[in-house]
ZAMARGU-4260 file (C-alpha; in steps of 0.2 Angstrom, whole numbers, plus 5000, padded with zeros to 4 digits):
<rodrens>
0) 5620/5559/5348 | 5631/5567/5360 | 5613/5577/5368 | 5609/5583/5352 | 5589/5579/5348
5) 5588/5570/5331 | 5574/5576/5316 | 5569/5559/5323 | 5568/5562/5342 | 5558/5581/5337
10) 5544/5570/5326 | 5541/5554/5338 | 5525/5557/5348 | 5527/5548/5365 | 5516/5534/5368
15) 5503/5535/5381 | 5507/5525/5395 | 5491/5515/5397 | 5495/5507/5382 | 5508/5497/5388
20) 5509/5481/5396 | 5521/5474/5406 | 5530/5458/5406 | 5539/5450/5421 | 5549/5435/5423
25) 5555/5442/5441 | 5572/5449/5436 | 5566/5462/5423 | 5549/5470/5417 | 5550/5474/5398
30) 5536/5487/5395 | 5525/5481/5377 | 5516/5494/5367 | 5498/5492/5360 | 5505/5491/5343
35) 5517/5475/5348 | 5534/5487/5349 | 5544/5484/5365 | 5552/5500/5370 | 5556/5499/5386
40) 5567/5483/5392 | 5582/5482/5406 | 5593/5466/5406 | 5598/5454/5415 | 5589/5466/5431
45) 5577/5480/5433 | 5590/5493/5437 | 5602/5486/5423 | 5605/5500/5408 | 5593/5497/5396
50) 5593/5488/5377 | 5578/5496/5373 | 5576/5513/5378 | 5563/5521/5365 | 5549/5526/5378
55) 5562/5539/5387 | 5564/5545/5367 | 5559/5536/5349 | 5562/5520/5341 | 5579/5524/5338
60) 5584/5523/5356 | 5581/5506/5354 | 5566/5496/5354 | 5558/5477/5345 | 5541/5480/5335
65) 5531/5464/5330 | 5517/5468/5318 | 5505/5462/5305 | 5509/5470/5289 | 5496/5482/5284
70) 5485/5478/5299 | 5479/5483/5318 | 5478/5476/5335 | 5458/5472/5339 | 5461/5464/5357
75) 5475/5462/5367 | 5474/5453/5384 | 5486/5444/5398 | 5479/5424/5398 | 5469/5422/5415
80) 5480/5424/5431 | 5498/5426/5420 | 5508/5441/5413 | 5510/5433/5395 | 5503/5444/5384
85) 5491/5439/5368 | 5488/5453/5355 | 5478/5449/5340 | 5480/5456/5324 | 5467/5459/5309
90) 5473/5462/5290 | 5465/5462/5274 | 5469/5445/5272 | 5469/5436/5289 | 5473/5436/5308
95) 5486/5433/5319 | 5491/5430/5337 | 5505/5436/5345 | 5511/5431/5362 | 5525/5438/5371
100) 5532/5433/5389 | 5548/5427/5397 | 5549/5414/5408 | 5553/5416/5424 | 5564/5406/5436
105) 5578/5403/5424 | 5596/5404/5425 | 5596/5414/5410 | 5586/5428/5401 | 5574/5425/5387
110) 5560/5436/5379 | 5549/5426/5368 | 5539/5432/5355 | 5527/5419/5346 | 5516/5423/5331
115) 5504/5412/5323 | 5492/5413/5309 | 5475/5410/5313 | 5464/5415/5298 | 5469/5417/5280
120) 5486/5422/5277 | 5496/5439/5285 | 5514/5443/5284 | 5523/5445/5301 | 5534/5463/5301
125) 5550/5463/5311 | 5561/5480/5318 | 5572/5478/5330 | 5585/5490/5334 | 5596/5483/5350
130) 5604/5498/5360 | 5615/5495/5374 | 5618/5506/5391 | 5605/5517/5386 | 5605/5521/5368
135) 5624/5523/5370 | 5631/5508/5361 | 5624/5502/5345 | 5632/5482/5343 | 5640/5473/5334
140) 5626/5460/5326 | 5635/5446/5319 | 5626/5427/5311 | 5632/5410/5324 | 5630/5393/5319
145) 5622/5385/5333 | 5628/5365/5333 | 5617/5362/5348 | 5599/5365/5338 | 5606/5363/5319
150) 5601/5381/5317 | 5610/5398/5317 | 5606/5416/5326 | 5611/5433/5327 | 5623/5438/5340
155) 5624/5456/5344 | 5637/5462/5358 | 5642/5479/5365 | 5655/5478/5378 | 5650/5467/5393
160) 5634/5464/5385 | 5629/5452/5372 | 5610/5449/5365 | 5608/5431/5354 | 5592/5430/5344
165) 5587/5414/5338 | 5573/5408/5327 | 5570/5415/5307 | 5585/5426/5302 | 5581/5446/5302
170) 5591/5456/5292 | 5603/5473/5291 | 5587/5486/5285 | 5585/5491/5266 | 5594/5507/5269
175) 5609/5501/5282 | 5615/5488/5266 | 5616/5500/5254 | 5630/5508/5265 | 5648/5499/5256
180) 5654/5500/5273 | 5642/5488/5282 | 5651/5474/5272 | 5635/5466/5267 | 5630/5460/5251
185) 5613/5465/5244 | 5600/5454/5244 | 5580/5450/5243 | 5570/5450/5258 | 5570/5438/5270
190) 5558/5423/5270 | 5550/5414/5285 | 5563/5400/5282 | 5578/5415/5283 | 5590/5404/5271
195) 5594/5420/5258 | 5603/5429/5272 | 5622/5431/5270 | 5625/5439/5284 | 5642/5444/5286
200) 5644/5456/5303 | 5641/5473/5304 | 5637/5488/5317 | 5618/5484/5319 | 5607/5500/5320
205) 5592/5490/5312 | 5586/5474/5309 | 5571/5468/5300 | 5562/5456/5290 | 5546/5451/5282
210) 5538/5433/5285 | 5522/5427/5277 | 5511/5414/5287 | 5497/5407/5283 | 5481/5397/5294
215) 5489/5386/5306 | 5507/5391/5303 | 5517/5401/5317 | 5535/5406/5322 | 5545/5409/5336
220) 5559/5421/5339 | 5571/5421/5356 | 5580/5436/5364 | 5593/5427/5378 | 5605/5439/5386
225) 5622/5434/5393 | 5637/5441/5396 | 5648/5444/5381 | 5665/5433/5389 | 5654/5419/5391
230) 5649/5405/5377 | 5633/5405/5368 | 5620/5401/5376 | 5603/5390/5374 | 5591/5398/5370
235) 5574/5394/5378 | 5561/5380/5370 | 5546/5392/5365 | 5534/5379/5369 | 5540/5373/5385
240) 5544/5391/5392 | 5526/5396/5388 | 5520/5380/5398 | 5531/5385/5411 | 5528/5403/5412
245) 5508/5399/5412 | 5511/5387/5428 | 5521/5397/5436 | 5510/5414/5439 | 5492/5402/5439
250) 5499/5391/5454 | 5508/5408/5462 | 5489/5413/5460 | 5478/5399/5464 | 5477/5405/5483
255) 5465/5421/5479 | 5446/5416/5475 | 5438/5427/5461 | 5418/5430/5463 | 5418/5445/5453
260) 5426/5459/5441 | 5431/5467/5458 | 5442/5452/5465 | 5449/5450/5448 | 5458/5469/5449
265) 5465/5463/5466 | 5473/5448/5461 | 5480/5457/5446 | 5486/5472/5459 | 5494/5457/5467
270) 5502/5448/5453 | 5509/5466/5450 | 5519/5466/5465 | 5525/5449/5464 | 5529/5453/5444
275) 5540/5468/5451 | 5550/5457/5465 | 5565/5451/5459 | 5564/5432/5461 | 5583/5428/5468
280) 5583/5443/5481 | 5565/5449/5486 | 5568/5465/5482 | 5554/5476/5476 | 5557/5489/5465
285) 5546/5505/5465 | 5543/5502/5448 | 5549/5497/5432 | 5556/5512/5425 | 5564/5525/5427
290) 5560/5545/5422 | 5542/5544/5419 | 5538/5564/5422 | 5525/5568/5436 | 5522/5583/5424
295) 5523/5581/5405 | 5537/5591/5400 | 5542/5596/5418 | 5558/5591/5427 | 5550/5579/5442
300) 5555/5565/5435 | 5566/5550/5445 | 5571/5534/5443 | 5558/5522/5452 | 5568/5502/5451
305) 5575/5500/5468 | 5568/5495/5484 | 5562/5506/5496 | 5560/5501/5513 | 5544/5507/5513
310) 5536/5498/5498 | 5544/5480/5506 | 5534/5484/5521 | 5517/5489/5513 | 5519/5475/5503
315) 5521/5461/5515 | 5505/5471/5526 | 5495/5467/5508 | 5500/5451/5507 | 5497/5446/5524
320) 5480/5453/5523 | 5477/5441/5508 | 5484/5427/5515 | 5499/5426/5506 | 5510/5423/5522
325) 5523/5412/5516 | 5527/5423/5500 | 5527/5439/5513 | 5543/5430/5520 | 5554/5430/5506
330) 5552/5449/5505 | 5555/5451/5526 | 5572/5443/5522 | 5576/5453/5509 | 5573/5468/5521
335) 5583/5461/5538 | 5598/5458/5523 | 5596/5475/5518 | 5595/5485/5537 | 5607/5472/5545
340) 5622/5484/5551 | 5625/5498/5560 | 5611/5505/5566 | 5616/5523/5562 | 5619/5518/5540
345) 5600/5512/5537 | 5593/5517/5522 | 5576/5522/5517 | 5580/5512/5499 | 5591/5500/5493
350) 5597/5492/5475 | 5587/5474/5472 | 5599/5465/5481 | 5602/5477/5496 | 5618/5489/5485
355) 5618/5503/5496 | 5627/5515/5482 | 5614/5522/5470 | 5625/5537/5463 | 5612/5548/5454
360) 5617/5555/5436 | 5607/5561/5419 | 5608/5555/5404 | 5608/5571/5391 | 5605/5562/5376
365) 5588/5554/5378 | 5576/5570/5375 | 5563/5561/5389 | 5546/5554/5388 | 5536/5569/5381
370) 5551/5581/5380 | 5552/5578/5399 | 5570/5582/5406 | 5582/5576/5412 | 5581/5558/5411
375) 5591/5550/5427 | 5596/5535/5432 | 5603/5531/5450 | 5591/5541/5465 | 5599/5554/5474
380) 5586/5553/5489 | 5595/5536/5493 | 5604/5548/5505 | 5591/5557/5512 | 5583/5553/5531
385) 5565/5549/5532 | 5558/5548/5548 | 5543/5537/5542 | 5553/5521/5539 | 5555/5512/5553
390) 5539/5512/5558 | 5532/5509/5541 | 5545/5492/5543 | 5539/5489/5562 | 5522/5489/5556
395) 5524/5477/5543 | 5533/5465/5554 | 5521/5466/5568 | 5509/5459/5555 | 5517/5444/5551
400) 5521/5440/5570 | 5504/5444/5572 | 5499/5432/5557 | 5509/5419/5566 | 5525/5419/5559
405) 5539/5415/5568 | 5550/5428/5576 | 5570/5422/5578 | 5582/5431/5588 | 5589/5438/5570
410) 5576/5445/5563 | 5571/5452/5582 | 5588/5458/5585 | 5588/5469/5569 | 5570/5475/5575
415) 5581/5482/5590 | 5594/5488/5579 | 5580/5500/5570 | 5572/5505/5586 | 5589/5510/5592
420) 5593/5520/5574 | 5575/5529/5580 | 5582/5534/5596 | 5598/5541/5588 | 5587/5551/5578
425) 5575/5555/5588 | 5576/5574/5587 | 5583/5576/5569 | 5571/5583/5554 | 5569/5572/5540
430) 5564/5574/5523 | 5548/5567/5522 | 5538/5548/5513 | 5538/5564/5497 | 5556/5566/5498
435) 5557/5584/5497 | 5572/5592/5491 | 5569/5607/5500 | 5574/5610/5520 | 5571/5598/5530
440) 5558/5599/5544 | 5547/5589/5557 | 5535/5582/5547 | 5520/5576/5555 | 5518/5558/5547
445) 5536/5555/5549 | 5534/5558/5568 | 5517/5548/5568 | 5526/5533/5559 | 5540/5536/5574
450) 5527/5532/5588 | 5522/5517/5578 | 5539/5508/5578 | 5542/5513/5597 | 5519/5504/5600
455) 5527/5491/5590 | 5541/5489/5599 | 5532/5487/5614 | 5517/5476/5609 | 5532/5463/5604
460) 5538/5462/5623 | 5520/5464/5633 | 5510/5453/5619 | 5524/5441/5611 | 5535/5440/5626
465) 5551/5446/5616 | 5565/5453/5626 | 5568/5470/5624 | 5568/5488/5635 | 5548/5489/5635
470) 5548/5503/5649 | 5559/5515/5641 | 5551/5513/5622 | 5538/5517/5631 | 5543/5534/5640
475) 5549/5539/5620 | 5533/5533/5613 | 5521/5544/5626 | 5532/5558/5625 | 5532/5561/5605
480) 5513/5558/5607 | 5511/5572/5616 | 5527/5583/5607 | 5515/5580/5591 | 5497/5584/5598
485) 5506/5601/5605 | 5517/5605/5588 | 5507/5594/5575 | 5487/5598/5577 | 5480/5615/5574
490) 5467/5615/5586 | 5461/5632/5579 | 5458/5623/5559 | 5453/5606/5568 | 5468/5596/5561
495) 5484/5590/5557 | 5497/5602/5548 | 5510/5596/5536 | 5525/5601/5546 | 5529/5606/5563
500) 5534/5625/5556 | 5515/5626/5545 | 5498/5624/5543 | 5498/5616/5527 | 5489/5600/5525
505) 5499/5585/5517 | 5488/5568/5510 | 5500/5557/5519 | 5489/5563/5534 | 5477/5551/5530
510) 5489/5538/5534 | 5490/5541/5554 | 5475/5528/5560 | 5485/5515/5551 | 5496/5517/5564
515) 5484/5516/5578 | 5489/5534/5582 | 5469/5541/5580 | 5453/5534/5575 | 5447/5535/5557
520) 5432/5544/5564 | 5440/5553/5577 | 5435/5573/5577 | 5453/5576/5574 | 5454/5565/5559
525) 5439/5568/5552 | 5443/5588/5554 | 5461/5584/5545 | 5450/5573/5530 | 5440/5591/5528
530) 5456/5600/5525 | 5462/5589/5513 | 5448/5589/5502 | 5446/5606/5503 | 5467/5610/5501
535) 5472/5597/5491 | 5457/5588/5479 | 5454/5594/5463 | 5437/5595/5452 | 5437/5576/5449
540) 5440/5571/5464 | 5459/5568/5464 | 5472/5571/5477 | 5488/5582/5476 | 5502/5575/5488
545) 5502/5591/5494 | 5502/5609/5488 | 5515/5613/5477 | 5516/5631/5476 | 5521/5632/5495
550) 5540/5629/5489 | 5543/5617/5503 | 5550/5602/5490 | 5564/5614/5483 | 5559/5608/5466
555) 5552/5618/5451 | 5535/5615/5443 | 5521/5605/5446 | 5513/5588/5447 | 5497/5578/5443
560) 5486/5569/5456 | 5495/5556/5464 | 5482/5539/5463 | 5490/5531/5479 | 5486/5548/5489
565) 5466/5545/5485 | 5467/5528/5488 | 5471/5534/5503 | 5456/5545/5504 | 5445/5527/5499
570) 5453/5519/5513 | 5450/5533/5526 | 5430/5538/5520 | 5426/5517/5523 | 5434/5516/5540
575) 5424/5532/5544 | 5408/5529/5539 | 5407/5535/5522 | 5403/5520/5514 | 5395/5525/5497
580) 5408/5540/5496 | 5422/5529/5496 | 5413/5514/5485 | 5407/5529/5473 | 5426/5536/5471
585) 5432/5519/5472 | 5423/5514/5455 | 5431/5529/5448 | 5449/5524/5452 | 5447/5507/5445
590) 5443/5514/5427 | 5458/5525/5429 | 5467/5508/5428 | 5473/5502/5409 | 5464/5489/5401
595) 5475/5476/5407 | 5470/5483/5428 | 5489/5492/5428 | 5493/5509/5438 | 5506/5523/5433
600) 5509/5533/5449 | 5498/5549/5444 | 5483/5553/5433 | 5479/5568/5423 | 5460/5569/5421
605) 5462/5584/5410 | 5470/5573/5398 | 5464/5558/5404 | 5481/5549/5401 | 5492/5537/5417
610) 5507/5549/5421 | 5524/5546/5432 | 5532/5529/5432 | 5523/5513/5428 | 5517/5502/5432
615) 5520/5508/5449 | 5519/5494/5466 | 5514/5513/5478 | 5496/5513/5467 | 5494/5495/5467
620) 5498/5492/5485 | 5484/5508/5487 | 5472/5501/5476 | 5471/5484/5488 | 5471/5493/5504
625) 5457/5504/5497 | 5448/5490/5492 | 5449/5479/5504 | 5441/5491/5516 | 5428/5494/5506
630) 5425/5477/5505 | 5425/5477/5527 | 5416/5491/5527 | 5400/5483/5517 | 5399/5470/5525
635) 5397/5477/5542 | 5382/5480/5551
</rodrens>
């Protein structure tokens, strides 16, 4: 397209987020829509380019839609404590199922779709229109016997890339055979049994087909990725994957009780995270996309599917708090892999198995999800310094020690290694949890978090006899308290200030008595908690991270209410008292979920539709927090 719009880009409506679900088999998360097309999908990793791209443009970007000819979707739901997704489909004529999943824990990777017939007749409808690298090579589709099965496939390959699916034959689309130079003879429409195709190889830039089922009857179709040098591969058993893929997430599952619909959203907030955890490394990616606009139309828009110290550590506190101790392990190690070093070259996020290049670039011709430009891939903040980090991490390790985990000289040594990269940086500005692209500054919660890896620090040597310089943590710790009382609190407004150099208020305020730093109901907090409703929440209730119009992110435009930011404000009203405010604005949240209990990272409540990158592991991780406390804070006296 060489960053030409199409007629076909200007026409295609984007669809709304909340209509998507996501699939994981913990290396990638392909996003579905309501209307069975998968326009979103990364292979063989989260972070890999795309095959299927159309959410960042239209269905020529790539994307695979399974419908019922004629008909509409009525319910659509993931079976109990799995992500393999049932959508059911009503015709004229009859209904069918469709399930969609990959199973995860293989070798290999393989979406399966399976449709069945389970009233009357219908007539399954196939599009499928493979893009590699991000809508910027179309393959080379191409029919294989396959000896192993008796059967053949397609095999589409683009560069490094190479896409096999197996089950009844699609076919080049009407239009693309009646180009002489596609080399493919004209013929009828494909039947379930796929036996008319003659297919000869071609450049693929559609495939479809046309199978008629009726009661009882279904079909299966597999899409394996591999590497193009390498032979075919075997394409997973339908059946068998699906029994695999439903015992997998029920017994990753089975530790969390569920009394209520309330218990229910937390589990699923849970099997989020662990659905956006790569299953070899343990990283976490922020979420499973990438340029998802914080502003419809605007130019905030970044690519989310790496690991951020800072989500690894948040994660492993809510799993902890939920008893999942064991599982918080696997991501502690994938976060000692990806700090172990020098002390001065830790990052604040890392690719899923710890790459510590993440060149940040934009991709000109994908027009963006509702127009919204640039689309990037790669994060330029991966070079920014955030003083919030390592005591985010030192927190989150605390908690597991303090959960009984066992503490090696390792994964102590490295905790060293972070206090001794606070030290080096002890007096350098930062760019803030927000990563702002403006100046750097002193930001008040990055100086907070500071203090908590220094308490940390201590509390390791004085309550789990570790070995380490106790006495002079301590001097640092005591002497930023009081640097941050003196250049962080207004006393003449009654709270905290954004930054050092203003009197802005900033929602990441709320997160100081995590830390231990101040009380929830302390006069201070609860002084800072009355500027940031006043500053910063909107008519509905909502929190802005922070006040745009005071320029200080360098960036251009504005953004919609961040739904980690009033979690936040959940967790903070129950630990102060304000137990029917937080329960009350708490029951609103939850409905701002999809109807499959998923988070984007923001909320517009004019247009009542999920914005920013999806489903994102930030909101999830606040909706557990928020209502976990809420839960404490009932059943107090």
């Amino acid at each position: 397209m060489n960053g030409r719009m199409t007629a076909e880009h200007a026409e295609h409506a984007s669809t709304p987020l909340e209509d998507y679900a996501l699939l994981s088999d913990l290396s990638t998360g392909p996003l579905v829509s309501r209307d069975g097309s998968i326009d979103w999908l990364c292979f063989p990793r989260f972070d890999s380019p795309s095959v299927f791209a159309a959410l960042l443009g239209s269905p020529e970007d790539g994307r695979w839609k399974v419908s019922a000819s004629g008909g509409e979707v009525v319910s659509r739901r993931y079976l109990p404590r799995t992500f393999v997704l049932e959508t059911t489909w009503r015709t004229p004529t009859g209904k069918m199922v469709v399930t969609d999943f990959l199973p995860p824990g293989d070798a290999q990777s393989d979406l399966v779709r399976r449709v069945e017939c389970v009233e009357g007749t219908v007539e399954v409808e196939h599009d499928l229109r493979i893009r590699f690298d991000y809508a910027r090579a179309k393959p080379w589709t191409r029919r294989v016997d396959l000896e192993k099965v008796g059967s053949c496939g397609l095999l589409s390959v683009a560069g490094p890339d190479a896409l096999l699916l197996t089950g009844p034959l699609l076919h080049p689309h009407e239009s693309q055979r009646a180009e002489p130079q596609t080399g493919m003879e004209d013929r009828h429409e494909a039947s379930a049994e796929g036996h008319a195709d003659d297919y000869q190889g071609a450049v693929s830039k559609r495939l479809s087909g046309v199978f008629p089922l009726v009661a009882g009857e279904s079909e299966s179709w597999v899409l394996t990725w591999h590497q193009s040098h390498e032979g075919l591969p075997t394409a997973a058993d339908p059946d068998r994957a699906l029994e695999a893929t439903i015992a997998y997430w029920t017994q990753w599952s089975s530790r969390v009780e569920v009394h209520d619909r309330h218990d229910e959203a937390v589990l699923r907030s849970l099997m989020v995270l662990r659905a956006l955890t790569h299953g070899r490394t343990g990283g976490i990616v922020a979420a499973a996309t990438t340029s998802l606009p914080e502003e419809f139309g605007g130019s905030r828009n970044w690519d989310y599917r790496y690991t951020w110290l800072r989500d690894a550590a948040l994660t492993i506190e809510a799993l902890i708090a939920h008893d999942f101790t064991e599982g918080a392990l696997h991501w502690r190690n994938w976060l000692l892999r990806a700090v172990a070093g020098d002390p001065d070259q830790v990052q604040i996020m890392y690719g899923i198995a710890g790459e510590r290049q993440l060149p940040e670039s934009e991709l000109d011709h994908l027009p963006g999800y509702e127009n919204s430009k640039p689309v990037r891939i790669g994060n330029g903040a991966v070079g920014q310094y955030q003083a919030d980090v390592v005591g985010e991490v030192m927190l989150a390790l605390a908690a597991l020690r303090d959960a009984g985990a066992a503490e090696g000289e390792y994964s102590w040594g490295l905790q060293k290694n972070l206090l001794r990269f606070c030290e080096q940086n002890l007096d350098r500005k930062g760019h803030g949890i927000w990563e702002m692209r403006g100046e750097a500054e002193f930001f008040v919660h990055g100086r907070v978090m500071m203090w908590a890896a220094f308490d940390q620090g201590i509390r390791a040597v004085r309550e789990h006899g570790l070995e380490g310089p106790a006495d002079r943590w301590e001097e640092i710790r005591d002497r930023l308290r009081e640097e941050i009382m003196e250049r962080g609190f207004n006393a003449e407004l009654n709270s905290f200030t954004q930054t050092y150099s203003n009197d802005e208020v900033d929602a990441s305020l709320l997160q100081l008595p995590h830390t231990g730093f101040v009380a929830s109901d302390d006069p201070k907090m609860l002084g800072t908690v009355a500027r940031i409703e006043e500053q910063l929440q909107d008519a509905h209730g909502l929190l802005h991270r922070y006040r745009t119009a005071s320029g200080l992110d360098g960036l251009e435009g504005h953004e919609y209410p961040f739904l980690i930011c009033t979690f936040w404000l959940v967790e903070q009203y129950a630990n102060s008292g304000r137990t029917d405010d937080a329960t009350a604005l708490l029951d609103r949240l939850t409905g701002y979920a999809n109807d499959l209990g998923l988070y984007a990272e923001e909320y517009d409540p004019v247009s009542g539709r999920l914005a920013g990158n999806f489903p994102q592991a930030f909101s999830h991780l606040g909706f557990i927090r928020a209502s976990d406390a809420v839960n404490r804070a009932r059943v107090q006296p």
